[in-house]
Each structure stands twice: as structure tokens, then as C-alpha cells.
N, C-alpha and C positions, 0 to 999 in steps of 0.2 A: 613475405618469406615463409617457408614452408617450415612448424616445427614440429615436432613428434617424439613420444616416449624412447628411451633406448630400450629396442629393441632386439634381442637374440634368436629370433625364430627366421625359418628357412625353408625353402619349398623346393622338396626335391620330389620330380616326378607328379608333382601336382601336391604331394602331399604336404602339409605343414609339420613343420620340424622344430618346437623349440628344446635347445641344446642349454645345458646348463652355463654359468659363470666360468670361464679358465682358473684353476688354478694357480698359485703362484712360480711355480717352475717353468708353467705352460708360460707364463707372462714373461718370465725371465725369458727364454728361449726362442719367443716372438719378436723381444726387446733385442736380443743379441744380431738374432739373423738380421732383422731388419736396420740394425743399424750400419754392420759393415756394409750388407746394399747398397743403403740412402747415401754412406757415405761415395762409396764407389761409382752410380749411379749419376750424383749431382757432380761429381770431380769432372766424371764423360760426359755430361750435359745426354745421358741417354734416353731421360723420359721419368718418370716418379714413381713412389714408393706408395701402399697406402698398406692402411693397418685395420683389422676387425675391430668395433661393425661398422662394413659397408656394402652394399648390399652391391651383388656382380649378376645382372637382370639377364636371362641369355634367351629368356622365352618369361612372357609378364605372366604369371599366375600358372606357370610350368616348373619354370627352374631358374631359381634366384637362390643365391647362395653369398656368405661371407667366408671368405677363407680368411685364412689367418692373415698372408701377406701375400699382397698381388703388386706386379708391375708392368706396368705401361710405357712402351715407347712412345718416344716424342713424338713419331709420324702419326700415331694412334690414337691420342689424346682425343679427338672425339665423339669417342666412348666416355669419357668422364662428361656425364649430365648431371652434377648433382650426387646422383647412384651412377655406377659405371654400366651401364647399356651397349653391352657386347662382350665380345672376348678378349680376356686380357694376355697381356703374351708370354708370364706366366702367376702360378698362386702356389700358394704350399698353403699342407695342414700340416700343426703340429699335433700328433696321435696319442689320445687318452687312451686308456684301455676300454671307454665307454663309446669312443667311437671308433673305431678298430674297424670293423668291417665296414659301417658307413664309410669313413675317409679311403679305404685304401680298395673298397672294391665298388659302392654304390657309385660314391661321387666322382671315383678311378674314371669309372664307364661313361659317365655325362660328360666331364672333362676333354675325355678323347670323342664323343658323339659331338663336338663343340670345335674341337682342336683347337684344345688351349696346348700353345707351341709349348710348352715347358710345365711340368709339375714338379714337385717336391713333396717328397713325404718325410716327414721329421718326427720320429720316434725316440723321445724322454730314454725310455726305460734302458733302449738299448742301445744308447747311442750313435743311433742308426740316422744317417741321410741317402736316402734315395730319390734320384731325377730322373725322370722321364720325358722324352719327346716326343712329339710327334711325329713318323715315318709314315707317309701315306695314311693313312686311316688309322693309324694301332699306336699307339702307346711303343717304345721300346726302352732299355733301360740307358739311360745315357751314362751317371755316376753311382757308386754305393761305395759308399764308407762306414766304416763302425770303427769309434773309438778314435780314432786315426786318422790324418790323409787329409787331403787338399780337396774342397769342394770347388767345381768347378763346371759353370753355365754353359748353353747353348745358347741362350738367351740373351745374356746378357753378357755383353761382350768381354770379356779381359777380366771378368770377376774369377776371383779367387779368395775363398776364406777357409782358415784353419777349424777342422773339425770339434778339436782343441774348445776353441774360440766361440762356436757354436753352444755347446752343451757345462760350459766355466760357472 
């Protein structure tokens, strides 16, 4: 069995990336999202939930990255080797103001170079959730909410959670 330091560093574009510790809101807000998922998720038998770090290899000493929360359909499953080896079908960051433009424009652009079918960006400060899918090649905006409002997947099917709910 294979075992190894926890590790937080990350390779975007070749380059080595280590990212600090998440904060405690950041944790709470990881805990939240991913819980109504996992719960909604395992209800539909749709495929599983996983949680930072775990490392999402999409090219090996390219671009390997940990988002916050990623999910995988059950047709997809294998991609989970251990590390997930491939594209998942979708991930969110949650946005520090230390990675602000890494999350919403570096890893933006790898994400849609990859088509990962769904992202999420989840912004603390401003209670902001915004999802993106994928149209042909681009990124386009599928949900944005602030404060307010019912988030609601392309991805995932029939999910619905209170924005409310998200950021409590």
C-alpha cells in the first residue's frame, strides 16, 4: 500500500503550486456544499462525492490539481485510481482572496481546455455561487446567485440547495 505525507501542492501548467491550509469558513463551506451533494448524490445512486486533497491528474506532471469538491458519475468511476485520472464531471473552488485569479481565471481556463462538464466557483466574501458549463469548447454561465436563490446543477441531476444553506 502506497503511503505519503499530506500533501497541498499542485501543478498547474507544469508548474508547482503549494497553496496554503484552508481556513475555517473555507472548511465550513466545503463541509456545507458537500454535504447536501453526498446527500442528494447517494439518495440517486448518481456516482460520489470526494473532498480536498485528492489529487484530479488530467496530464501527469502537467496539470494535476485538488479542488475543493469534485463528482463523479457512476458510468465514470474509472477514473478513481487511487488519485482520480481524468476528468471529473464536475469540481468547485471555494475562493480565498489569495487565490482569486488562480481559481477563477488560471484554473477557469485548464478546466474548460479539459471539459470538465460543470464548475462552480464559490465566493465566502460575497456570497456568491457561480456554475459553469460546458458549451462546445467555452465555459458558459449556467447559475449565479448572491445571497439568495436556489443553486441548481447541470450535472447533477435534480440537485437543488439553498444558497441560504451554503454560506450558514
Amino acid at each position: 500500500m502506497e503511503t505519503r505525507d499530506f500533501d497541498l501542492t499542485e501543478i498547474i501548467n507544469g508548474e508547482e503550486i503549494m497553496g496554503p491550509s484552508p481556513f475555517d469558513r473555507h472548511q465550513d463551506i466545503v463541509f456545507n456544499i458537500a454535504d447536501v451533494i453526498r446527500r442528494h448524490v447517494r439518495a440517486n445512486n448518481l456516482g460520489k462525492v470526494y473532498l480536498s486533497p485528492l489529487d484530479v491528474i488530467f496530464e501527469e506532471g502537467i496539470n494535476r490539481f485538488q479542488p475543493d469538491i469534485l463528482f463523479i458519475r457512476k458510468e465514470n468511476m474509472s477514473i478513481v485510481q487511487g488519485w482520480i485520472r481524468g476528468v471529473p464531471d464536475m469540481v468547485c473552488e471555494i475562493i480565498s482572496p489569495l487565490s482569486y485569479e488562480r481559481d477563477t481565471e488560471v484554473k477557469k481556463a485548464i478546466y474548460e481546455k479539459y471539459r470538465v462538464p460543470e464548475y462552480w466557483i464559490v465566493m465566502p466574501e460575497l456570497q456568491e455561487v457561480q456554475i459553469f458549463t460546458i458549451e462546445g469548447d467555452k465555459y458558459k454561465l449556467h447559475f449565479f446567485a448572491a445571497f439568495e436563490g436556489v443553486v441548481t446543477s447541470k450535472v447533477i441531476e435534480g440537485l437543488q440547495a439553498a444558497v441560504h444553506d451554503i454560506f450558514y
